[in-house]
C-alpha positions as CSV (number, residue, x, y, z in Angstrom):
1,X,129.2,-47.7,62.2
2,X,127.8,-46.2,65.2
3,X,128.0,-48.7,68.6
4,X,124.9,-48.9,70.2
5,X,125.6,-50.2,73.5
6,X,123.4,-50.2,76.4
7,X,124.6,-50.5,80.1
8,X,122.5,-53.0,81.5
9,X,123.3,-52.1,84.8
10,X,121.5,-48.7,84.0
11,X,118.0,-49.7,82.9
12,X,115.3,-48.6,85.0
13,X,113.5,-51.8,86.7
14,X,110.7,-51.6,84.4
15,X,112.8,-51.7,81.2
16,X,113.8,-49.4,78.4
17,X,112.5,-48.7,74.8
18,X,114.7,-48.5,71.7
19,X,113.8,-47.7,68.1
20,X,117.0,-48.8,66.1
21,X,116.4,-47.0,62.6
22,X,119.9,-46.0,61.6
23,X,120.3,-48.1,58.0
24,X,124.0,-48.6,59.0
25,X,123.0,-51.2,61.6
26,X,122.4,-53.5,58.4
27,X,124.3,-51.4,55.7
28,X,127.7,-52.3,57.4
29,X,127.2,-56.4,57.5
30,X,125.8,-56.8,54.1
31,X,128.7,-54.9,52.6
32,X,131.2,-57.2,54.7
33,X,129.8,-60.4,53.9
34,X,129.2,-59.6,50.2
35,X,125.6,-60.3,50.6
36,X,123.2,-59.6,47.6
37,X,120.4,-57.8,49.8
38,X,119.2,-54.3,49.1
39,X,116.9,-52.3,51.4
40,X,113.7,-51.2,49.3
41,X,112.2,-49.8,52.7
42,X,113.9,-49.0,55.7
43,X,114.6,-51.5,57.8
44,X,113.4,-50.4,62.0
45,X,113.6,-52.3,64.9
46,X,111.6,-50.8,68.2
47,X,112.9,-53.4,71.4
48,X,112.0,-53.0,74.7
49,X,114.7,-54.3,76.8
50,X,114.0,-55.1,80.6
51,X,116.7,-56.4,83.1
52,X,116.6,-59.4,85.0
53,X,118.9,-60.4,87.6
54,X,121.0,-62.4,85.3
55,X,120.8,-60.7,82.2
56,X,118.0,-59.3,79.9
57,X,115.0,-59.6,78.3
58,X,115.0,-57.9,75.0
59,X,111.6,-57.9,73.3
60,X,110.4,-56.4,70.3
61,X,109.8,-56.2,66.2
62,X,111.6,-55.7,63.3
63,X,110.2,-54.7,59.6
64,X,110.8,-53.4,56.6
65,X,111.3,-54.5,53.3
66,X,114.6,-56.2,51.1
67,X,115.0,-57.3,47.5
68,X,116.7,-60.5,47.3
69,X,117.6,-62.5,44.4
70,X,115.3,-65.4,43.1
71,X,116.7,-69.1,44.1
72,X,115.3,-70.3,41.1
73,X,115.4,-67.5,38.4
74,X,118.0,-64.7,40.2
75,X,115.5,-62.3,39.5
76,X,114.6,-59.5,42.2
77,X,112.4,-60.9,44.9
78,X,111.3,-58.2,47.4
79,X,111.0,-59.9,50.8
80,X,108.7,-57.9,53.8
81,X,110.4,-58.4,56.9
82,X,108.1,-58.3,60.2
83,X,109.8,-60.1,63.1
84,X,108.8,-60.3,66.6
85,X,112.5,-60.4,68.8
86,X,112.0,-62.0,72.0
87,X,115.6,-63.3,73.7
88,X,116.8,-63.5,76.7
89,X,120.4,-62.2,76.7
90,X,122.6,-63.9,80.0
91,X,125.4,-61.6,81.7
92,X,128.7,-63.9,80.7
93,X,131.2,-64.3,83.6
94,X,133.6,-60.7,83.3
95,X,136.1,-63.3,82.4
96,X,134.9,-64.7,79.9
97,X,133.2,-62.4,77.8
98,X,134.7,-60.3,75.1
99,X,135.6,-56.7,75.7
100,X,133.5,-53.5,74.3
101,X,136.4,-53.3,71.6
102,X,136.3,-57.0,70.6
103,X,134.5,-58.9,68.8
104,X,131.9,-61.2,70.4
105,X,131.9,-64.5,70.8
106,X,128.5,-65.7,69.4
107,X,127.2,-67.3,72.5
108,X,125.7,-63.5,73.6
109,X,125.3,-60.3,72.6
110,X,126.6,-58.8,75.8
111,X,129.9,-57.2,76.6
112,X,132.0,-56.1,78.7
113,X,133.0,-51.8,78.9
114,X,134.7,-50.9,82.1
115,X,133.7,-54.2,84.2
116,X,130.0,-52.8,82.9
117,X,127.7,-55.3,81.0
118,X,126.5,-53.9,78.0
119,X,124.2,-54.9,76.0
120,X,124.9,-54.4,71.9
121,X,121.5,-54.0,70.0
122,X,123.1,-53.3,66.7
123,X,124.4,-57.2,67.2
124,X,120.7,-58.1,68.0
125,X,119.3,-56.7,65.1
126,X,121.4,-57.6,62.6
127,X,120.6,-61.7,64.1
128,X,117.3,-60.9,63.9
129,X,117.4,-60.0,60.3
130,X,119.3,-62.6,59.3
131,X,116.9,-65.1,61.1
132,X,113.7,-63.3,59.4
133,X,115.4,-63.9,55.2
134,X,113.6,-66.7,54.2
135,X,115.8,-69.7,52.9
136,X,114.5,-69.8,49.8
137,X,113.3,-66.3,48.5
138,X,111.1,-66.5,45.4
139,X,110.0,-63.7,42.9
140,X,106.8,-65.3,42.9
141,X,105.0,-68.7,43.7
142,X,104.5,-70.1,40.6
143,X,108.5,-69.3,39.5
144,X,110.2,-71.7,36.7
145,X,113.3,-71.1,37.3
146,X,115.9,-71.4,34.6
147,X,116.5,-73.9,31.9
148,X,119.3,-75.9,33.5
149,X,120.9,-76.6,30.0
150,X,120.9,-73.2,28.6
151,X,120.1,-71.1,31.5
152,X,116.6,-68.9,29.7
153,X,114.7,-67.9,32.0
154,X,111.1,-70.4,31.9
155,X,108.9,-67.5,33.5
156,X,110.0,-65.0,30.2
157,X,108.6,-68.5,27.6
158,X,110.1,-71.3,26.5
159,X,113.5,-72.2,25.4
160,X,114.6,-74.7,22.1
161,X,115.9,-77.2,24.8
162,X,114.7,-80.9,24.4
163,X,112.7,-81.8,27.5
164,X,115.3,-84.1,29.7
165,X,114.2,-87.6,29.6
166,X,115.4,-88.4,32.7
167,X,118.5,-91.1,34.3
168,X,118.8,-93.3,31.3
169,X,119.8,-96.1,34.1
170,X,115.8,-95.5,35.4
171,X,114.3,-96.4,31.8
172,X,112.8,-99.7,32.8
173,X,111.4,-98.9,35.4
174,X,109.5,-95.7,33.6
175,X,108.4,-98.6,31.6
176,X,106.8,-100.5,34.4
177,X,105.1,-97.5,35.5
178,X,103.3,-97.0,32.0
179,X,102.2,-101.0,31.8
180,X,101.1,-101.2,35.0
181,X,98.6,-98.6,34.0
């Protein structure tokens, strides 16, 4: 995967604009952490990123559109992602940030190339877009889910289960609800 590292020592006052469209940037991680995601429209990401005098400002938006699986049925789900990215990335002390060839350390996005601070936007993005999957993807609102005994799918009709009566240990107090009706 192509680095995309900006020296933030060489943004203009006023700030820089990136469009990160290279499907790679998200390709790579979802390979590597065995994530069941596909892209159904490419994903972009257009930042802005502006220096400040102890770090950066990195504003901007990130859309496109994933298929997901269901987290009640497994079925596709197609997710649109539009995220507005608005951080503020700090300039670690040299000695305790990673280097440009290491890994970093969670707590920013910026390294260290040449006692330079850079900035890595393909590390932004892909936070970003794990930030903007929702928790809980559904195929649709109204989704059944499966039957949790033999596992048909309640959106496709209805299965030959018995409806589940519920904890036995709760049965008298079902039986206080229905009298005190």
């Amino acid at each position: 995967m192509r680095k995309y590292l900006v020296s933030i020592n060489d943004l203009p006052p006023g700030g820089k604009e990136f469009t990160l469209d290279d499907q790679e940037i998200w390709l790579g991680p979802l390979k590597e952490f065995h994530m069941d995601c596909r892209i159904e429209h490419p994903l972009e990401a257009r930042i802005n990123v502006v220096p400040t005098e102890d770090g950066c400002l990195v504003r901007g938006r990130l859309t496109g559109r994933v298929v997901v699986p269901c987290n009640r049925c497994a079925e596709d789900a197609a997710v649109a992602i539009d995220a507005a990215i608005e951080e503020f990335e700090e300039i670690p002390e040299e000695e305790n940030a990673a280097s440009a060839d290491a890994a970093p350390d969670g707590a920013s996005h910026v390294v260290y190339d040449r006692h330079s601070p850079m900035l890595d936007l393909a590390a932004v993005c892909w936070e970003e877009f794990m930030l903007a999957l929702p928790v809980a993807p559904l195929c649709r609102e109204d989704c059944k889910g499966l039957c949790p005994k033999c596992g048909t799918n309640l959106n496709e009709g209805e299965c030959g289960c018995a409806p589940d009566e519920g904890d036995p240990r709760m049965a008298p107090l079902r039986d206080l609800a229905a009298k005190r009706q």
